[in-house]
C-alpha positions as CSV (number, residue, x, y, z in Angstrom):
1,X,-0.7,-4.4,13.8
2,X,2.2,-6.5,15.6
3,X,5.7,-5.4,16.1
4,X,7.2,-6.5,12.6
5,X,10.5,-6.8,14.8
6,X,8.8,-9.6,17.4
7,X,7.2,-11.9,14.9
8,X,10.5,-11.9,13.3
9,X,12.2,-12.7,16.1
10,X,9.2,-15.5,17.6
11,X,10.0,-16.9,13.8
12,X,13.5,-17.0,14.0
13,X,13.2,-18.8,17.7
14,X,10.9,-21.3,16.4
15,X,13.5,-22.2,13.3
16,X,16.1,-22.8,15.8
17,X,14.0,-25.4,18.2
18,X,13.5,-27.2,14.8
19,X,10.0,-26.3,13.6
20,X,9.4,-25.9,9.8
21,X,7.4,-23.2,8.4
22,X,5.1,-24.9,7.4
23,X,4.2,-26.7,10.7
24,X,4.6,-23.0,12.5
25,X,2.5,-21.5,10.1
26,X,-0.5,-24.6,10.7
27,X,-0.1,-24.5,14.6
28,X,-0.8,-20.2,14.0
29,X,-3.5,-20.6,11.7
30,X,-1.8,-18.8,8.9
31,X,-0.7,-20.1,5.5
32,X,3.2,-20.7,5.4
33,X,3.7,-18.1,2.4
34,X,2.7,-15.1,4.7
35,X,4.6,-16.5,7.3
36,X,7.4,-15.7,4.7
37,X,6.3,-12.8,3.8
38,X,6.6,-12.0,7.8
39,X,9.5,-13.5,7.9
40,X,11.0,-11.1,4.7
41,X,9.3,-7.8,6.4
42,X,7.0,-7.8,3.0
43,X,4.2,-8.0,5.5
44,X,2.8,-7.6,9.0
45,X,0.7,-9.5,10.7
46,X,-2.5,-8.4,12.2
47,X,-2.8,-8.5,16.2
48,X,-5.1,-11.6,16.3
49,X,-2.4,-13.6,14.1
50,X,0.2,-12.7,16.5
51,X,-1.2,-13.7,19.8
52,X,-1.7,-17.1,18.0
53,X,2.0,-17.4,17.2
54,X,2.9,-16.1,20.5
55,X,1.3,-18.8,22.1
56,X,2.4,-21.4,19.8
57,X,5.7,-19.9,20.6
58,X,5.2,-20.3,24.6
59,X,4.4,-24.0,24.7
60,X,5.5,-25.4,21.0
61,X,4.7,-28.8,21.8
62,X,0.7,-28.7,22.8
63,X,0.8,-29.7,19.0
64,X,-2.7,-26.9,18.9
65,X,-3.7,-23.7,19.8
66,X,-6.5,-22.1,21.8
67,X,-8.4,-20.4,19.1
């Protein structure tokens, strides 16, 4: 399991350059409820989930992700 703490905060960097859940949560692979649900601490993400938003996070605007 990720760092509940660092998805939070890759999420909350990702709001402020203008991306909407739901695009973050398409670019990761994940469906923009959980996203909320990470967002809200409800939930944690598993490790593969968060090396796809960290690299979504590293380069926003490849518009895709390495899968």
């Amino acid at each position: 399991m990720a760092k509940l703490a660092e998805v939070q905060k890759i999420i909350k960097s990702l709001r402020k350059q203008g991306f909407t859940r739901y695009r973050i949560a398409k670019e990761s692979g994940v469906d923009w409820k959980t996203l909320v649900n990470w967002e809200n601490g409800a939930s944690v993400p598993r490790i593969e989930k968060y090396r796809s938003l960290s690299r979504f996070n590293d380069n926003p605007d490849k518009g895709y992700l390495e899968k």
